[in-house]
TORKOL-874989 format. One record per residue: x, y, z negated of N, C-alpha, C in turn; residue in three letters. Coordinates in steps of 0.02 Angstrom, whole numbers. Example, Ala and Ser with C-alpha at 12.3 -4.5 7.8 and 13.67 -1.06 7.14 Angstrom:
! TORKOL-874989
[[660, -284, -390], [615, -225, -390], [660, -165, -390], ALA]
[[642, -112, -354], [684, -53, -357], [645, 2, -394], SER]
***
This chain:
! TORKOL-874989
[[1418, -1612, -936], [1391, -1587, -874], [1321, -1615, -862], UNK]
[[1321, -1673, -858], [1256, -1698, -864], [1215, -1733, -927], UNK]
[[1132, -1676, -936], [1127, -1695, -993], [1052, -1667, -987], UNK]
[[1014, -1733, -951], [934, -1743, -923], [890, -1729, -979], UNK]
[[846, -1684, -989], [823, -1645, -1020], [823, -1652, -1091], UNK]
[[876, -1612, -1123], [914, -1571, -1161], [926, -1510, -1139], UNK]
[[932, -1456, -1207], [953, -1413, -1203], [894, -1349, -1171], UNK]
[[844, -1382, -1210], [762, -1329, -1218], [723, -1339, -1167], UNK]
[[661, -1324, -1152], [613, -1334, -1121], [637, -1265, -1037], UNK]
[[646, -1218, -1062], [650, -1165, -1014], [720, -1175, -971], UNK]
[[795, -1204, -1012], [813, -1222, -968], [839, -1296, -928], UNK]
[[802, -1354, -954], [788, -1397, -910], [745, -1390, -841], UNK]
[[667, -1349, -848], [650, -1311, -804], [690, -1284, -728], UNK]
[[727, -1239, -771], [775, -1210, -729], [815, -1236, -704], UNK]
[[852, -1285, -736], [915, -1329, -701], [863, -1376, -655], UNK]
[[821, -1393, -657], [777, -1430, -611], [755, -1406, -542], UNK]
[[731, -1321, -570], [720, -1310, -479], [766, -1284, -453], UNK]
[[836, -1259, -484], [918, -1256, -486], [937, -1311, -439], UNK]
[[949, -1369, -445], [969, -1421, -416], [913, -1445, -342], UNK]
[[860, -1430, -345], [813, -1444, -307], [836, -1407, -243], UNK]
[[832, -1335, -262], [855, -1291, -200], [909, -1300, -186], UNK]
[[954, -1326, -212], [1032, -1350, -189], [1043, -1387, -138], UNK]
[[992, -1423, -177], [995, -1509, -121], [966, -1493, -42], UNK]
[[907, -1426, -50], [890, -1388, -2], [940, -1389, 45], UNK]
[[972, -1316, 13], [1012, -1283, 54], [1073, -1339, 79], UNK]
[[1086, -1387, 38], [1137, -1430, 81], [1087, -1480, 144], UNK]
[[1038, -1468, 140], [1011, -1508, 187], [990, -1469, 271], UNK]
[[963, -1409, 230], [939, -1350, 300], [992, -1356, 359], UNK]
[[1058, -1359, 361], [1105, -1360, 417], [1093, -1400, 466], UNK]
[[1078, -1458, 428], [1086, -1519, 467], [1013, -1534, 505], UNK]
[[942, -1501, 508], [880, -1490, 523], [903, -1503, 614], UNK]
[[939, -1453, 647], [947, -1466, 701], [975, -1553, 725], UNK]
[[1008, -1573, 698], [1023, -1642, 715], [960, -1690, 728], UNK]
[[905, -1698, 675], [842, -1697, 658], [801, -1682, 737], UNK]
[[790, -1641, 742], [752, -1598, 774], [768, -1609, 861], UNK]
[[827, -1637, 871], [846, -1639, 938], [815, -1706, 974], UNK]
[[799, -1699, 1017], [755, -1761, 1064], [802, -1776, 1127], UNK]
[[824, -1723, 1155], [874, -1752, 1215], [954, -1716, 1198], UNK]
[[960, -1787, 1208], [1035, -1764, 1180], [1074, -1766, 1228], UNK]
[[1057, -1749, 1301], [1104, -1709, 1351], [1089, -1650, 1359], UNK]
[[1058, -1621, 1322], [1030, -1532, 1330], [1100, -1519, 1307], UNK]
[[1120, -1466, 1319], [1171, -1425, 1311], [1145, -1359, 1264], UNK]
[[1192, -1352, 1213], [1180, -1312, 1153], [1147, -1244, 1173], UNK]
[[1174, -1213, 1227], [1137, -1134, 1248], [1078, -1172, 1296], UNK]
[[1071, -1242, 1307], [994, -1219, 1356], [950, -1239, 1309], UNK]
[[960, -1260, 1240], [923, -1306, 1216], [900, -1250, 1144], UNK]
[[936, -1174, 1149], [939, -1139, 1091], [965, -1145, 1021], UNK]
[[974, -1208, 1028], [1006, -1243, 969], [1063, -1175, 899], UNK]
[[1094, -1143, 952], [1134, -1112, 911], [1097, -1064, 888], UNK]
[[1040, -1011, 915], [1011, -987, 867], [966, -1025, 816], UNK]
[[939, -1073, 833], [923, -1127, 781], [965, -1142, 701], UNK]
[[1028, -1163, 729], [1077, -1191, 665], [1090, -1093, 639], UNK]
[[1092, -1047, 688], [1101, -990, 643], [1059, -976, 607], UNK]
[[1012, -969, 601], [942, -951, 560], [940, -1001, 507], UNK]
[[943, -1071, 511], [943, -1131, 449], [1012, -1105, 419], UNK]
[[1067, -1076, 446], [1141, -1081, 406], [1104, -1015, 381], UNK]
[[1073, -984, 393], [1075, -892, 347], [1002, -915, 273], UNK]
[[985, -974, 300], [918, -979, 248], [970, -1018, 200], UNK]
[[1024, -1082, 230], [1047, -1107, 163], [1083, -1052, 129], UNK]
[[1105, -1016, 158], [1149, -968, 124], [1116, -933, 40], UNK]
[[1058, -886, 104], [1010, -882, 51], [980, -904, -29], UNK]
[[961, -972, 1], [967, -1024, -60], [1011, -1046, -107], UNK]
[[1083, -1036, -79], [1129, -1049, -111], [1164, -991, -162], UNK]
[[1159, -929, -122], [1137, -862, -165], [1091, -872, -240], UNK]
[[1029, -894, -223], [984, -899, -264], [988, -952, -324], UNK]
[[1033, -1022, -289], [1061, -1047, -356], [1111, -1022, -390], UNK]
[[1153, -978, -351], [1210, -941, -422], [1179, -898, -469], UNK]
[[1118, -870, -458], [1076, -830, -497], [1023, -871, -524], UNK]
[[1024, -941, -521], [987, -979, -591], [1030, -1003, -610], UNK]
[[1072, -1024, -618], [1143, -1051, -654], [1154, -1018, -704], UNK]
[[1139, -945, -669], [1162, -897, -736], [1107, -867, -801], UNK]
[[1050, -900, -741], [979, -861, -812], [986, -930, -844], UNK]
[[1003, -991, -812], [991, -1070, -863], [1016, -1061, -899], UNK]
[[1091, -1044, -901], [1142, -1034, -945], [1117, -983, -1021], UNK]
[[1104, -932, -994], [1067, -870, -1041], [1005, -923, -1078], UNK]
[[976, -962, -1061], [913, -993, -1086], [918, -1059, -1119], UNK]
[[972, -1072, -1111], [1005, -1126, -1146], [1003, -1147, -1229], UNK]
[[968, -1189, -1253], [959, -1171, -1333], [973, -1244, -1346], UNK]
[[990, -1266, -1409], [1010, -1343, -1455], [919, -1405, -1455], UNK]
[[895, -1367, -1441], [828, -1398, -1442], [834, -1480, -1386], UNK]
[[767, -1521, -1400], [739, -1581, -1356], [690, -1542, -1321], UNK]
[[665, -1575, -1267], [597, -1549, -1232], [566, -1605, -1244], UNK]
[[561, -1603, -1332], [487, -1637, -1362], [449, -1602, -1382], UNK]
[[449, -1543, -1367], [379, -1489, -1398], [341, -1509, -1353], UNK]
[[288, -1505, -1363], [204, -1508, -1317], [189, -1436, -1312], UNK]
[[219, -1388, -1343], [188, -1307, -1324], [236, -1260, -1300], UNK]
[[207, -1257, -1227], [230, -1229, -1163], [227, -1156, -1195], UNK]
[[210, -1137, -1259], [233, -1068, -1260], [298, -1035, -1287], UNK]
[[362, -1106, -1285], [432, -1070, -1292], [452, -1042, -1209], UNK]
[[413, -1062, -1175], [427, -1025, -1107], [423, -957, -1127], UNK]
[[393, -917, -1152], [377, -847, -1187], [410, -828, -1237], UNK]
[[390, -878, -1298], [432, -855, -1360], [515, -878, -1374], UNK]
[[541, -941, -1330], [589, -943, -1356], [645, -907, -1366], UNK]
[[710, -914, -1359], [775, -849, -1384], [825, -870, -1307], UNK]
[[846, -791, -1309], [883, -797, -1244], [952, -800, -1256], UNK]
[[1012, -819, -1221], [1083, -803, -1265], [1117, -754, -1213], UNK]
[[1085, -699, -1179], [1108, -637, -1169], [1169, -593, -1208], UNK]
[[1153, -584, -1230], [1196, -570, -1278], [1252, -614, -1308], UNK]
[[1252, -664, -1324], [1318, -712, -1331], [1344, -732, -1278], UNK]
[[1308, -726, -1212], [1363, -739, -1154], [1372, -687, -1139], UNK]
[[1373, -619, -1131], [1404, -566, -1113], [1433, -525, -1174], UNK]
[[1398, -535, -1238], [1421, -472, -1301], [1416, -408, -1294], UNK]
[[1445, -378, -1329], [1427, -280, -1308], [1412, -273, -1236], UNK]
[[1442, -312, -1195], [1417, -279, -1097], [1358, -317, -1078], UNK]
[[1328, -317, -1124], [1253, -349, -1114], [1210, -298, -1062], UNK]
[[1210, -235, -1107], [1153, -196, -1064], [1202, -169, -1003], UNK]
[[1248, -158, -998], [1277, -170, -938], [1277, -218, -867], UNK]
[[1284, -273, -891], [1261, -336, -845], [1193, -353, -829], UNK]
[[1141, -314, -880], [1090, -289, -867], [1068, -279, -783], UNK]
[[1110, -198, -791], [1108, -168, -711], [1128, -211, -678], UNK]
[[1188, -233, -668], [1216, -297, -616], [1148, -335, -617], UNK]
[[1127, -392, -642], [1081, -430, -660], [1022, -415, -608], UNK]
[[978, -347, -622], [947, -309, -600], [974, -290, -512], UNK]
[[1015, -257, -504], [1041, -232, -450], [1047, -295, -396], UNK]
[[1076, -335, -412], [1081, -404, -376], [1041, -439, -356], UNK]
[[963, -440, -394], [936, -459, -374], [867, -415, -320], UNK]
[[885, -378, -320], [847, -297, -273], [903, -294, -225], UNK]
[[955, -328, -206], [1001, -354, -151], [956, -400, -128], UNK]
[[962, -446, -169], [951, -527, -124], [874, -515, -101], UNK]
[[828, -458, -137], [758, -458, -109], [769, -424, -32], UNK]
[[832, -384, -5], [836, -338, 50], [849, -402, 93], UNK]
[[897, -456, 58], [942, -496, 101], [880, -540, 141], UNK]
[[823, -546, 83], [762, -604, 107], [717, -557, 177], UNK]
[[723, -490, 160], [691, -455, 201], [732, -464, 285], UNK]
[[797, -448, 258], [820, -461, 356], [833, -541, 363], UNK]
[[808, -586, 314], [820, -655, 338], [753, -670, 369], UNK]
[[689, -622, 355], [609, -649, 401], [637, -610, 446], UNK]
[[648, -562, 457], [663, -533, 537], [692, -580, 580], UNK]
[[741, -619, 586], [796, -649, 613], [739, -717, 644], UNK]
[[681, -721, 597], [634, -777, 638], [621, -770, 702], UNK]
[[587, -701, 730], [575, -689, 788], [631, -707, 835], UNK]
[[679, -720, 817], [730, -747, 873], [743, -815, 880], UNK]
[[733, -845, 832], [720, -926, 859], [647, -923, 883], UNK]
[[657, -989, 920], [609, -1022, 974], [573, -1081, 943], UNK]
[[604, -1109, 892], [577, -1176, 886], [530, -1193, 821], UNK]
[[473, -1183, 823], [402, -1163, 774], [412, -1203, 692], UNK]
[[461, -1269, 685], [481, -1300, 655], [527, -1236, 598], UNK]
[[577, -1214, 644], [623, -1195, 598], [613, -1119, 566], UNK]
[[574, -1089, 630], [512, -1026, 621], [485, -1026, 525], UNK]
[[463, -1100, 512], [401, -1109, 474], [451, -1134, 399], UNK]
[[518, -1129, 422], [586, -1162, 376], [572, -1103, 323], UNK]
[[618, -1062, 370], [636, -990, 381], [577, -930, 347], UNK]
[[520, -957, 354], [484, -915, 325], [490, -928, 235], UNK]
[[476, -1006, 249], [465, -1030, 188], [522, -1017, 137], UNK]
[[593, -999, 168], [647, -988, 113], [630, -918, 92], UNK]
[[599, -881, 156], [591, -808, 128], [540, -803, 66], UNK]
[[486, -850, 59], [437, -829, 18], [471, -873, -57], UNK]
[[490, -925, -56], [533, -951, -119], [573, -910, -141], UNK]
[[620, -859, -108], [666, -831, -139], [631, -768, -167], UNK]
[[583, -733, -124], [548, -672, -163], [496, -705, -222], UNK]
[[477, -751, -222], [438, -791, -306], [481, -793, -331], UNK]
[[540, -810, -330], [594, -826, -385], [619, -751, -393], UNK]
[[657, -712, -369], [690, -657, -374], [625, -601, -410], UNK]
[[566, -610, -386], [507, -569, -417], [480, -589, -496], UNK]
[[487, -663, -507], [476, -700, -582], [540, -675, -617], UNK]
[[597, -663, -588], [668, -672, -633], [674, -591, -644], UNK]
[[639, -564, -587], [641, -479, -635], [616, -460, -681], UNK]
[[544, -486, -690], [486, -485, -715], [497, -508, -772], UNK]
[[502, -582, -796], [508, -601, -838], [570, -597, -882], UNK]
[[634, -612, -853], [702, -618, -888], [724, -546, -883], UNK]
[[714, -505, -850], [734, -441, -840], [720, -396, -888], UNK]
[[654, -409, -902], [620, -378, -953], [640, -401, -1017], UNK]
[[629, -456, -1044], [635, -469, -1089], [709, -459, -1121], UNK]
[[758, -458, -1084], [838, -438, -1078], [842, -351, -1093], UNK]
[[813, -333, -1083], [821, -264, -1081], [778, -220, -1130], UNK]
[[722, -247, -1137], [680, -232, -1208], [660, -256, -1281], UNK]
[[706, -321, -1242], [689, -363, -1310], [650, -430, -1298], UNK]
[[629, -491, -1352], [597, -538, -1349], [542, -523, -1376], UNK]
[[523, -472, -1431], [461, -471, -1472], [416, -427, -1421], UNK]
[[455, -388, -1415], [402, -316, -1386], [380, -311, -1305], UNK]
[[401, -351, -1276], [391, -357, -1214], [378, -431, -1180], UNK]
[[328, -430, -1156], [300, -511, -1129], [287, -498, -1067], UNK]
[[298, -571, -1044], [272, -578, -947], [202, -545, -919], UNK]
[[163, -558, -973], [99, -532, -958], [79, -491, -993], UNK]
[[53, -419, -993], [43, -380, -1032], [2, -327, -975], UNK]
[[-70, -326, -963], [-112, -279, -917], [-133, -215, -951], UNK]
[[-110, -163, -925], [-133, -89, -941], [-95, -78, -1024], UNK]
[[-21, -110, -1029], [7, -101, -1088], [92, -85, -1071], UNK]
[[109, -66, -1126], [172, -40, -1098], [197, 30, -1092], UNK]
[[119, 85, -1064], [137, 147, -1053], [111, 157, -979], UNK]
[[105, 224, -967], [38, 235, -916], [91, 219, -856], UNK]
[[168, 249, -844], [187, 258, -791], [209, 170, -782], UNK]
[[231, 141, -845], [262, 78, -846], [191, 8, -804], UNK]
[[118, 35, -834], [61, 3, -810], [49, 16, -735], UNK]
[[60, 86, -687], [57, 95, -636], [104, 45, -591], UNK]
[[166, 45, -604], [224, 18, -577], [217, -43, -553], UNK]
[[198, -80, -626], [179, -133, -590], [120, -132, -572], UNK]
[[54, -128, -551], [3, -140, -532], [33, -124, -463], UNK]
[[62, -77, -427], [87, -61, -368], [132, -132, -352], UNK]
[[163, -144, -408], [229, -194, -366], [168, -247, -371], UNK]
[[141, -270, -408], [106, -341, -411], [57, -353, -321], UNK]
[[23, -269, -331], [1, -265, -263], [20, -288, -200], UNK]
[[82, -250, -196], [118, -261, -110], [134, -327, -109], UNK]
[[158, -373, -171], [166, -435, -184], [121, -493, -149], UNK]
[[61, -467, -194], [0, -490, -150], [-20, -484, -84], UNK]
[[-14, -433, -47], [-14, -418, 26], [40, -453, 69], UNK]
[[118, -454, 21], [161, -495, 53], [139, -559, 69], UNK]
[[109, -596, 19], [78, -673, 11], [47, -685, 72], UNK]
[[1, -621, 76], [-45, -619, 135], [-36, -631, 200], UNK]
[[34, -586, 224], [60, -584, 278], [90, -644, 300], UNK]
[[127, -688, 246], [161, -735, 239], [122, -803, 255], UNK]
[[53, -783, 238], [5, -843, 238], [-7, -845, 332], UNK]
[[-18, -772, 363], [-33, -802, 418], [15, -794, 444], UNK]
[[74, -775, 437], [144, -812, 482], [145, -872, 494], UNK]
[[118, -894, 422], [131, -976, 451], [85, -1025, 479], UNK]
[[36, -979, 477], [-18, -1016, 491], [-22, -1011, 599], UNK]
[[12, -931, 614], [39, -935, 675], [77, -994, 701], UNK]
[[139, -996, 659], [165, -1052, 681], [142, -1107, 673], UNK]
[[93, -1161, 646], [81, -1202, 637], [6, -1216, 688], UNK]
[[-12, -1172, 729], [-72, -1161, 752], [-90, -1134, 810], UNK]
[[-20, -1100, 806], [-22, -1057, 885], [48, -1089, 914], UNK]
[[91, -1107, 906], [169, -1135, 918], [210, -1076, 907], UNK]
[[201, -1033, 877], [248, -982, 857], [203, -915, 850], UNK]
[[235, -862, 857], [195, -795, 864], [188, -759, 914], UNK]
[[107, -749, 906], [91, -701, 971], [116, -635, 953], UNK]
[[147, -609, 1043], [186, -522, 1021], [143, -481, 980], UNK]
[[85, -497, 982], [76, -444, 924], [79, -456, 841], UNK]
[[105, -513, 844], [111, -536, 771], [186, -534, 745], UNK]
[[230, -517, 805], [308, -503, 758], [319, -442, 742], UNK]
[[281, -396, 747], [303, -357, 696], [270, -349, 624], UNK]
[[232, -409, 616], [221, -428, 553], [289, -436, 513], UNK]
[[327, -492, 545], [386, -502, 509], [423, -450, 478], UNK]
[[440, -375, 494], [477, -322, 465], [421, -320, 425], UNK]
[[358, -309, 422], [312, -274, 400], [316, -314, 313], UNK]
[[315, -406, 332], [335, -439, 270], [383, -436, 222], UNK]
[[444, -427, 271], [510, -385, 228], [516, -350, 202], UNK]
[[477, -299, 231], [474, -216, 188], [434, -201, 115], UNK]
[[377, -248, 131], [323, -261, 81], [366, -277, 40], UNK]
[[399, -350, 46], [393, -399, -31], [474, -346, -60], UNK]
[[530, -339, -7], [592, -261, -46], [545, -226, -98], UNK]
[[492, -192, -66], [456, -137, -104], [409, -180, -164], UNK]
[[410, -207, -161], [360, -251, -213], [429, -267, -268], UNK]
[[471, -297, -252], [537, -294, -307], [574, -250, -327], UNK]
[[558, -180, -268], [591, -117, -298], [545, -84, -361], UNK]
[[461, -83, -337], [422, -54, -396], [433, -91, -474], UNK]
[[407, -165, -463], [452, -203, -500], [488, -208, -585], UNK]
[[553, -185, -527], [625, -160, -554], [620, -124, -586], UNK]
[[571, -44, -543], [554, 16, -565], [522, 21, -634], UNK]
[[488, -20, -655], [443, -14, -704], [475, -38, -754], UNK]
[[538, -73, -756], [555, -105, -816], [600, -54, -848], UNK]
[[619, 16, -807], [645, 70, -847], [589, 115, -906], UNK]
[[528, 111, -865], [487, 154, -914], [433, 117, -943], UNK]
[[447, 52, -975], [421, 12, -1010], [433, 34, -1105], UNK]
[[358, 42, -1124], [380, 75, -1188], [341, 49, -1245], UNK]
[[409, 18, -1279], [387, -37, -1331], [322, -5, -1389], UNK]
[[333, 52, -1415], [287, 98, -1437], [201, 77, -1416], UNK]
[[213, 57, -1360], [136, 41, -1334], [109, -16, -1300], UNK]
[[166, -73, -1309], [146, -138, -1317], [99, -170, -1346], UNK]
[[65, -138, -1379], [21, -165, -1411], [-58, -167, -1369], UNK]
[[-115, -163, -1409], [-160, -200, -1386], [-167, -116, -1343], UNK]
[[-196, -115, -1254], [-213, -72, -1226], [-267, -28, -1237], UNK]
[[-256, 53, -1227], [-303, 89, -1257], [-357, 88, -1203], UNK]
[[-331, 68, -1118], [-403, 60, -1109], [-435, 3, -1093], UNK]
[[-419, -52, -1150], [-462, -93, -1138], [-510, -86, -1221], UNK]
[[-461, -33, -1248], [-518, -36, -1320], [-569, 28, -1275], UNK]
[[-550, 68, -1241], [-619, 102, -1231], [-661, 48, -1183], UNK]
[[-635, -2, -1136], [-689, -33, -1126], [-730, -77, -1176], UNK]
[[-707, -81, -1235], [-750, -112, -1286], [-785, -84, -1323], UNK]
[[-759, -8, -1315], [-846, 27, -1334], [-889, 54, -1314], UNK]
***
């Protein structure tokens, strides 16, 4: 069970920010205890219970999000030390997809996929639910689980999704204007709204940390953030169907920009 980095570079990694968010989510509950200054306020004058509701729906969240690195660590799991010095088995190394599932590989695929274009909807009504707490602290919690879980759920489509479904040779994390015209659109769209999500996300918190929460005209940012970063993991998703190994290779228009 325990076995401090062993067992490859990609998933020591993983079991690392695996356990990190754990320790999270067992901690988020208890924020209100923390947070309380008079302790004759009474739970409804003091809001408290929408407080502990919003921290109990973010650990949840988180805790969601470690059963779905448990399972890519597991898949990434190789006999290796993390004595290499080259950070490029993060890319090249071997996945065990296939030996933990066997023939229902590309099957668990979709599950894999599908589950995690859930948990991007689940992060979307978990920023909504901010506007109903009061207390700028847990506001700024709450945001922050939303934007960890869409980096993680957006890297784990991206990267493990792909590579699961097309292969290790022919398909890489990074690959601009390659792939295939509709597969290059897809993502440039998802990478986009991604970016705009960041955006929105940046001055949510910068509301709360600056203004003591949000001015009414700034909560309906919050749906606006949800909807974004869903649609940013639905395009995504989208693109890893019409990804086409055929044209992985070097992009045709970056050779016409070279002549």
């Amino acid at each position: 069970f325990a076995q401090p980095m062993r067992g490859g570079l990609r998933f020591v990694l993983l079991q690392s920010i695996l356990w990190t968010l754990f320790t999270i989510s067992l901690l988020l509950p208890w924020v209100p205890f923390f947070l309380r200054t008079n302790k004759s306020r009474k739970p409804h004058e003091a809001g408290e219970e929408e407080v502990f509701s919003g921290l109990l729906t973010s650990s949840a969240a988180l805790g969601m999000l470690c059963e779905m690195l448990v399972l890519v660590a597991l898949m990434a799991f190789d006999q290796g030390e993390v004595a290499r010095a080259d950070l490029r088995v993060l890319e090249t190394g071997i996945w065990n997809w296939h030996k933990v599932f066997g023939k229902a590989s590309h099957k668990f695929w979709w599950f894999f996929v599908s589950l995690l274009c859930a948990m991007a909807f689940y992060s979307g009504a978990l920023v909504l639910l901010v506007g109903k707490v009061q207390n700028s602290i847990v506001q700024g919690i709450m945001i922050l689980v939303f934007l960890t879980l869409l980096v993680v759920i957006t890297a784990l489509t991206n990267a493990v999704g792909g590579k699961w479904r097309h292969g290790e040779v022919a398909y890489h994390i990074y690959m601009p204007f390659r792939g295939g015209r509709i597969f290059a659109i897809c993502q440039a769209v998802g990478w986009i709204l991604f970016a705009m999500t960041l955006l929105v996300v940046l001055y949510l918190l910068w509301a709360v940390a600056f203004q003591a929460g949000f001015p009414a005209s700034a909560r309906g940012l919050l749906g606006t953030a949800g909807l974004l970063g869903f649609s940013s993991q639905i395009m995504i998703a989208l693109s890893l169907l019409f990804f086409d190994p055929s044209q992985a290779g070097r992009s045709p228009y970056v050779r016409k920009i070279d002549k």
